[in-house]
MARFIMI-957497 format. One record per atom (N, C-alpha, C): atom name; residue in three letters; x, y, z; residue number from 1. Coordinates in Angstrom, 1 decimal. Layout:
MARFIMI-957497
{a CA r ALA c1 X c2 Y c3 Z k NUM}
...
***
This chain:
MARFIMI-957497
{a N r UNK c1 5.3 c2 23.4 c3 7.3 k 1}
{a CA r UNK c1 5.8 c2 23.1 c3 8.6 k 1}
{a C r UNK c1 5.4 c2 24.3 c3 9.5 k 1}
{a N r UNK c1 4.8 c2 24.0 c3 10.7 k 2}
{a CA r UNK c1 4.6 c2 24.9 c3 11.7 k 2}
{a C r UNK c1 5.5 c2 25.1 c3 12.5 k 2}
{a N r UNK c1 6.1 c2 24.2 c3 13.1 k 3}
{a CA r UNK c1 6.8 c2 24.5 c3 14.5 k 3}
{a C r UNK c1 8.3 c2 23.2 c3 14.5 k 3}
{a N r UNK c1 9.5 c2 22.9 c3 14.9 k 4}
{a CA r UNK c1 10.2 c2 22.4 c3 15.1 k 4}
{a C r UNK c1 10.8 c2 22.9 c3 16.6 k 4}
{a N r UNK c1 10.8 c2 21.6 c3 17.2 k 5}
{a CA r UNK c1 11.3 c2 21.7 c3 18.7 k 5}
{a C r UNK c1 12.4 c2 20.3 c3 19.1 k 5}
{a N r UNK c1 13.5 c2 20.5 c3 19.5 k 6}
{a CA r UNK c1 14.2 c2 19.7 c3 20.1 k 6}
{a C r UNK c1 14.2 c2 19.3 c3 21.9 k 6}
{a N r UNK c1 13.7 c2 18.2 c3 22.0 k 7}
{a CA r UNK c1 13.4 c2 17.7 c3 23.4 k 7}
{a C r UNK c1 14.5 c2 16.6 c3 23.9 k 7}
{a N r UNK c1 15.6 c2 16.7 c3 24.1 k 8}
{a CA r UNK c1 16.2 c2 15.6 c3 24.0 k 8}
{a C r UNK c1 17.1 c2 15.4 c3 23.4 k 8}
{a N r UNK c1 17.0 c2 14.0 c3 23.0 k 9}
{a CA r UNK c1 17.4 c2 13.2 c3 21.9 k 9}
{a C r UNK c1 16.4 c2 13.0 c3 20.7 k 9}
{a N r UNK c1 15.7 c2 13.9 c3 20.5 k 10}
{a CA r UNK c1 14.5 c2 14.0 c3 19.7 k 10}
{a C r UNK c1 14.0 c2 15.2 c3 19.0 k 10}
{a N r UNK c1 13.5 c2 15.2 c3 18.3 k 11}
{a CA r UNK c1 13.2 c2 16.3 c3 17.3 k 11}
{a C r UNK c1 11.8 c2 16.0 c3 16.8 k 11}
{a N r UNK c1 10.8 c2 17.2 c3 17.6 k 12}
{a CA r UNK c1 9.5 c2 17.4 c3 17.3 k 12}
{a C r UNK c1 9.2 c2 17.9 c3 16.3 k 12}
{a N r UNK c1 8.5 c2 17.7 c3 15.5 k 13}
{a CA r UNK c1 7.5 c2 18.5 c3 14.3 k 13}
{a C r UNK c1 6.3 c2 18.7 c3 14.5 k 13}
{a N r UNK c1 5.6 c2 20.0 c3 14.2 k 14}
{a CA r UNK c1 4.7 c2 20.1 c3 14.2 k 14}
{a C r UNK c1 4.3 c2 20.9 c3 12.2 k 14}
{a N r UNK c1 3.4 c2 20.0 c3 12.1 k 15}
{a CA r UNK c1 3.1 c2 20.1 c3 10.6 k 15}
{a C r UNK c1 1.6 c2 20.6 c3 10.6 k 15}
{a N r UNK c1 0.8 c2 21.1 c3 9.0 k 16}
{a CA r UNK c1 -0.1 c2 21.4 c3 8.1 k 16}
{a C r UNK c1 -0.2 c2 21.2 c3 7.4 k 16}
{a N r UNK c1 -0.9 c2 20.2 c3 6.4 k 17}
{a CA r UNK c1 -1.0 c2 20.1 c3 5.0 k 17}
{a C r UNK c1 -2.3 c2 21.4 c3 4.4 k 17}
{a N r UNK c1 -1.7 c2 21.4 c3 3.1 k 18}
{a CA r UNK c1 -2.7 c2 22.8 c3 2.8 k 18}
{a C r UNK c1 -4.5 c2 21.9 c3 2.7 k 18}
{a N r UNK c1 -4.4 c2 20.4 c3 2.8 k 19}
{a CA r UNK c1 -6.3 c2 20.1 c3 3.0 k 19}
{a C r UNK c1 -6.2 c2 19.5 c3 4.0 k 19}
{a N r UNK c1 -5.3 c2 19.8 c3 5.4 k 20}
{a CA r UNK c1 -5.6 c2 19.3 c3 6.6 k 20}
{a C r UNK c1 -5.8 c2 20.7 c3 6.7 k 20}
{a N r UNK c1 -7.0 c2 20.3 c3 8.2 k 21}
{a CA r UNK c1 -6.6 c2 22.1 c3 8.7 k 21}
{a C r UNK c1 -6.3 c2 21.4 c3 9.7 k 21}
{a N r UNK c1 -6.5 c2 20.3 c3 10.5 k 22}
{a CA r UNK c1 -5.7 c2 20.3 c3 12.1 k 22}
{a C r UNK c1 -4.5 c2 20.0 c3 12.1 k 22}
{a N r UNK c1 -3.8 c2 20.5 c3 12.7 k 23}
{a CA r UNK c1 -2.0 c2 20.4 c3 12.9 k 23}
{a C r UNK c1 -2.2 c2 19.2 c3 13.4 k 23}
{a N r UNK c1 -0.5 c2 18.0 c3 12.7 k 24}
{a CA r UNK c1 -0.2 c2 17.0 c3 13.3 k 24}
{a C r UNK c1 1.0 c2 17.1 c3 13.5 k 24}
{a N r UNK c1 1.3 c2 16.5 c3 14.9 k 25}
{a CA r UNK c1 2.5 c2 16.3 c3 15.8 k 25}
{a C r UNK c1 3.6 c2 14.6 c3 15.4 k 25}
{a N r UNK c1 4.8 c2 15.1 c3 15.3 k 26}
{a CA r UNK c1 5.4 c2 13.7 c3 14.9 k 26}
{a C r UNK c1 6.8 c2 14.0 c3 15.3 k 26}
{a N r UNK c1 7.7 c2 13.3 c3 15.5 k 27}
{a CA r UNK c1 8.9 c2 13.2 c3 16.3 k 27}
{a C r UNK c1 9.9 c2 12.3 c3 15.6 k 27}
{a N r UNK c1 11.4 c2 12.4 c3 15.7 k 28}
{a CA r UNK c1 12.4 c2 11.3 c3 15.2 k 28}
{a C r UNK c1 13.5 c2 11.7 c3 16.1 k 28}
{a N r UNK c1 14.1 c2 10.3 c3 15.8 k 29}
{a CA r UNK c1 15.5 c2 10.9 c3 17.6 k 29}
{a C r UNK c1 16.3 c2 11.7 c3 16.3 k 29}
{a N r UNK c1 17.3 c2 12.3 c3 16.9 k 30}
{a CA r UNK c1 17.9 c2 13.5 c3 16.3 k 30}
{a C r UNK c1 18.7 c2 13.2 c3 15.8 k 30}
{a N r UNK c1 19.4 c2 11.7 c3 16.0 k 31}
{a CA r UNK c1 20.7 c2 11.3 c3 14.6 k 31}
{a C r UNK c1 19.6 c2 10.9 c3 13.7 k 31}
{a N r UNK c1 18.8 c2 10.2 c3 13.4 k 32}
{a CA r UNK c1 17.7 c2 9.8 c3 12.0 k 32}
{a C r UNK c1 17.7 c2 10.8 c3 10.9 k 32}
{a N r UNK c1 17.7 c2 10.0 c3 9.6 k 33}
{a CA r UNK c1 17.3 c2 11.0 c3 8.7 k 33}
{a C r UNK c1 16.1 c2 10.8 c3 8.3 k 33}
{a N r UNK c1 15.8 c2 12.3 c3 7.2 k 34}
{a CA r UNK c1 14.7 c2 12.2 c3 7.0 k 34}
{a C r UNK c1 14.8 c2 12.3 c3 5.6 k 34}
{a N r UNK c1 14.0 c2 12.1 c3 4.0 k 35}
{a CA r UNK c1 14.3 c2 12.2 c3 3.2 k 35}
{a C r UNK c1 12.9 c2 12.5 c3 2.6 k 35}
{a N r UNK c1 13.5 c2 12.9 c3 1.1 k 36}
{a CA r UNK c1 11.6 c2 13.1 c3 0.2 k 36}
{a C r UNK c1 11.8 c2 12.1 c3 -0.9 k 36}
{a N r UNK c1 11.0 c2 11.5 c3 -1.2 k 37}
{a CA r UNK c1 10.7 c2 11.0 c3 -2.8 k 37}
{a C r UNK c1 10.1 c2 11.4 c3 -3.6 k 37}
{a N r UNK c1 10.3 c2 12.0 c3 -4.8 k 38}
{a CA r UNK c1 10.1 c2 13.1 c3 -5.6 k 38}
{a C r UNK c1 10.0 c2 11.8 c3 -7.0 k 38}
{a N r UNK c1 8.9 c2 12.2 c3 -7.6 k 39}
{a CA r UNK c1 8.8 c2 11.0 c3 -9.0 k 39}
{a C r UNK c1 8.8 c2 12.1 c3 -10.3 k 39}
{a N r UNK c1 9.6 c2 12.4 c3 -11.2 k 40}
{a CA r UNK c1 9.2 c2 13.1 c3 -12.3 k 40}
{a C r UNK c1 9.3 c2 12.4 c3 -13.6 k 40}
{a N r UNK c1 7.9 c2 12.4 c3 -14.3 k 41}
{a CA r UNK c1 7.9 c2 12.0 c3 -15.3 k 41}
{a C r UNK c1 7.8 c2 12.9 c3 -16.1 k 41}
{a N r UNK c1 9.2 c2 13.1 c3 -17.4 k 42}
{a CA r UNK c1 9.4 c2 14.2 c3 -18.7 k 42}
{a C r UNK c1 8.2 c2 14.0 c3 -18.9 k 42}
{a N r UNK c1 7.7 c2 14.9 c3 -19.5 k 43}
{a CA r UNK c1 7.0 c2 15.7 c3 -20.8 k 43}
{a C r UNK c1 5.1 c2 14.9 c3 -20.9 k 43}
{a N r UNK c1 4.9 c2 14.7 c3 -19.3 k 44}
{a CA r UNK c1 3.0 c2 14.2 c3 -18.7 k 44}
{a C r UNK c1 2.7 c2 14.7 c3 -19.2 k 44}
{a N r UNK c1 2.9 c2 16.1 c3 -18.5 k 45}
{a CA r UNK c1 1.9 c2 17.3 c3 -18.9 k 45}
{a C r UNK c1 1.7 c2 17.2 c3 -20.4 k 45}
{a N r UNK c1 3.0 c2 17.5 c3 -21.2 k 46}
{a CA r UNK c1 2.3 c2 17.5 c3 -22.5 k 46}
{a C r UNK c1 1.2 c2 16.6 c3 -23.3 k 46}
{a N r UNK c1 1.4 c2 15.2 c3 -22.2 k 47}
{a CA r UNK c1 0.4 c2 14.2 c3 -22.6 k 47}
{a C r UNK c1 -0.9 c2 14.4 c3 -22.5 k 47}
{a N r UNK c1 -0.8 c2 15.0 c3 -21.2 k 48}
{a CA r UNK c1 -2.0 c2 14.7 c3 -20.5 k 48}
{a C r UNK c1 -2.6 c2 16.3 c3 -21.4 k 48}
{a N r UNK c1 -2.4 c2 17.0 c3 -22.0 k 49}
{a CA r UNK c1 -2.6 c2 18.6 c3 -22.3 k 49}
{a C r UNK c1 -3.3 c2 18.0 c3 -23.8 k 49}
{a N r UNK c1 -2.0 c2 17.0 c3 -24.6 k 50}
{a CA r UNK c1 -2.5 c2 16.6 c3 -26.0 k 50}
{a C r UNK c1 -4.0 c2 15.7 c3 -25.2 k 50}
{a N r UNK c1 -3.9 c2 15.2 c3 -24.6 k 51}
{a CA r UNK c1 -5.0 c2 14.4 c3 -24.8 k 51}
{a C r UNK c1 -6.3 c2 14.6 c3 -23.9 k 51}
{a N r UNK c1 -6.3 c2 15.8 c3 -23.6 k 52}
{a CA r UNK c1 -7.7 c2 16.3 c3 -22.8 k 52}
{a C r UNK c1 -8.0 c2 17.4 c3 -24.1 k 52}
{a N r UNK c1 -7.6 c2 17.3 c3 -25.5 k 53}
{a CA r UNK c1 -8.4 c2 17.9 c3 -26.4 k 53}
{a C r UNK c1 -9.1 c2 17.0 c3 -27.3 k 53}
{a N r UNK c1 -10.7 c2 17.1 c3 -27.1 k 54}
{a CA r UNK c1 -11.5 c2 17.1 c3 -27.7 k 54}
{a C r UNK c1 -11.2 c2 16.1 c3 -28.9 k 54}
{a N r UNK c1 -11.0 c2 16.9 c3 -29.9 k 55}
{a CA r UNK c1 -10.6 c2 16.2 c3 -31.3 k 55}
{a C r UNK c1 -9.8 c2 14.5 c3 -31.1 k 55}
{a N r UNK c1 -8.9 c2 15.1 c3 -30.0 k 56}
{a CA r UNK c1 -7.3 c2 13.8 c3 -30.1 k 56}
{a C r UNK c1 -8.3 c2 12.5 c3 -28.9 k 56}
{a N r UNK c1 -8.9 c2 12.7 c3 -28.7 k 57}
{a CA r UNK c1 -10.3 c2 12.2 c3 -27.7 k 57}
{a C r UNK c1 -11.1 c2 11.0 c3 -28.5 k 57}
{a N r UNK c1 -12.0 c2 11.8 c3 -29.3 k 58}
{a CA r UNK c1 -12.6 c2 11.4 c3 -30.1 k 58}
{a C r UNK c1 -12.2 c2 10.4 c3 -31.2 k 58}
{a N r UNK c1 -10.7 c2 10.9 c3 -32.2 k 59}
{a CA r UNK c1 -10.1 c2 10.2 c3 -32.5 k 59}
{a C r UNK c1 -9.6 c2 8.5 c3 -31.7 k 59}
{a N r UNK c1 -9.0 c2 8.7 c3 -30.9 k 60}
{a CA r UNK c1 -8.4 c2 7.5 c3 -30.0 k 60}
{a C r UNK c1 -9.7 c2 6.7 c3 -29.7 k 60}
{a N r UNK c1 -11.1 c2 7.6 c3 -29.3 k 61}
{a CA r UNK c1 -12.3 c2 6.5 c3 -28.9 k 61}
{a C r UNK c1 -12.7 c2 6.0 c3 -30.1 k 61}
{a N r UNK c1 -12.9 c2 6.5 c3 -31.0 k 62}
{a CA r UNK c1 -13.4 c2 6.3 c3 -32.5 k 62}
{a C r UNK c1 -12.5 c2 4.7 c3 -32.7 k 62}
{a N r UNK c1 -11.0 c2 4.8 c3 -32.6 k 63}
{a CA r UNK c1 -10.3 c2 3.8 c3 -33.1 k 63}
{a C r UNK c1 -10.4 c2 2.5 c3 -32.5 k 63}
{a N r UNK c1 -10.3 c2 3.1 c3 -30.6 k 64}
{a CA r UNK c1 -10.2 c2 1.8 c3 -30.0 k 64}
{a C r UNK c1 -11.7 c2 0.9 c3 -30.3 k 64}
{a N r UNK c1 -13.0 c2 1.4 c3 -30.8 k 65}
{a CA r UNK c1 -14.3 c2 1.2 c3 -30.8 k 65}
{a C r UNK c1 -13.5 c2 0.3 c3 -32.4 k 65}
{a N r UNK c1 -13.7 c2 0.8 c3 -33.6 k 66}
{a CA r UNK c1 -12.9 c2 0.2 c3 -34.6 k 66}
{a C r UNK c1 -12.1 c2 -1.5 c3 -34.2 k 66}
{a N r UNK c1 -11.2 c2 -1.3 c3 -33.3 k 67}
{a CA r UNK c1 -10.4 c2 -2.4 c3 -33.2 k 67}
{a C r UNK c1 -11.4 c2 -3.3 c3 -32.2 k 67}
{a N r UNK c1 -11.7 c2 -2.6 c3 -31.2 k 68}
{a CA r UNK c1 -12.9 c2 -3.7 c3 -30.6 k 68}
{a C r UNK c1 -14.4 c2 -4.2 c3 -31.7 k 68}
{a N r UNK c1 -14.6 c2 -3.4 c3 -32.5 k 69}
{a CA r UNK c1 -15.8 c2 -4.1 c3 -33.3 k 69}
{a C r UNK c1 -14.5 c2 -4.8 c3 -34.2 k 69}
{a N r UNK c1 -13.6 c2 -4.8 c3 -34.9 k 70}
{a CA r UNK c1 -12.9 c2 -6.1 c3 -35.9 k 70}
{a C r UNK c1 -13.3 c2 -7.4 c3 -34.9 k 70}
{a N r UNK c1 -12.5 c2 -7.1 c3 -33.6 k 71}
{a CA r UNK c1 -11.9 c2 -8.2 c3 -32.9 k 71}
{a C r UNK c1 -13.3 c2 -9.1 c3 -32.6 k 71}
{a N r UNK c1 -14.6 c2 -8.3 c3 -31.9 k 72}
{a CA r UNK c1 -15.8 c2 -9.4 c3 -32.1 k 72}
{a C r UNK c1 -16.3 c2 -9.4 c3 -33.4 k 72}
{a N r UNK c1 -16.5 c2 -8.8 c3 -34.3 k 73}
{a CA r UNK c1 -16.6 c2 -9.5 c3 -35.7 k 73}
{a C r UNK c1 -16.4 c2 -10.7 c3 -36.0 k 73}
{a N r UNK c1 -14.8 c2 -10.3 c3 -36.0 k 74}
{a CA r UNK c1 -14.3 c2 -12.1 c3 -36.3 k 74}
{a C r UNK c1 -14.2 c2 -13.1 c3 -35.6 k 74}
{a N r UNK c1 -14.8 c2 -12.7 c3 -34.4 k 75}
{a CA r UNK c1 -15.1 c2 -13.6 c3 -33.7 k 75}
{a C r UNK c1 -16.3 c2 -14.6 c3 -33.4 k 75}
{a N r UNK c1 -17.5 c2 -13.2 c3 -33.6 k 76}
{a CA r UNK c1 -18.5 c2 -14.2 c3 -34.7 k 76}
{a C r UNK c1 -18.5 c2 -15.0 c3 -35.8 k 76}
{a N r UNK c1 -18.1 c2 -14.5 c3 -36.4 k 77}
{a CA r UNK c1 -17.9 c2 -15.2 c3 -37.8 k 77}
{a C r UNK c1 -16.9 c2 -16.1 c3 -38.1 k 77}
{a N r UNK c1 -16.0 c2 -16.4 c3 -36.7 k 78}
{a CA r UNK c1 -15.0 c2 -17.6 c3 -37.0 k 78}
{a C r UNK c1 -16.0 c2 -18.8 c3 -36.4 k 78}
{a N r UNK c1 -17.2 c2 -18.5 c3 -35.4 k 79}
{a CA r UNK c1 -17.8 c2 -19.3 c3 -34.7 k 79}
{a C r UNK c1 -18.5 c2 -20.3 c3 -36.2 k 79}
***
């Protein structure tokens, strides 16, 4: 946040995001609230950490490749 100004019955903001560079202007009358939504999922990271290794990669493509050749196999061969 750059700047906060009360004009009124209103309450100016002036904002930045760290990949905006131009400042944006936005307003709310001054009884409104304002709130955040925040989403946390336990223990991503650890997911996303096990599974950007190599080995645990290969494995999982290896398998799903396995269960996709059964599944057209027998599906030739039921033809």
């Amino acid at each position: 946040m750059v700047a906060t100004r009360r004009t009124g019955s209103r309450i100016d903001f002036l904002t930045r995001g760290d990949a905006n560079p131009a400042a944006e202007s936005w307003s709310v009358p001054a009884g409104a609230s304002l709130g955040l939504v925040v989403l946390r999922v336990p223990a991503l990271g650890r997911v996303t950490a096990w599974l950007s290794d190599r080995w645990v990669r290969t494995i999982l493509l290896s398998f799903a490749a396995a269960v996709l050749g059964t599944a057209l196999l027998r599906r030739i061969w039921s033809a």
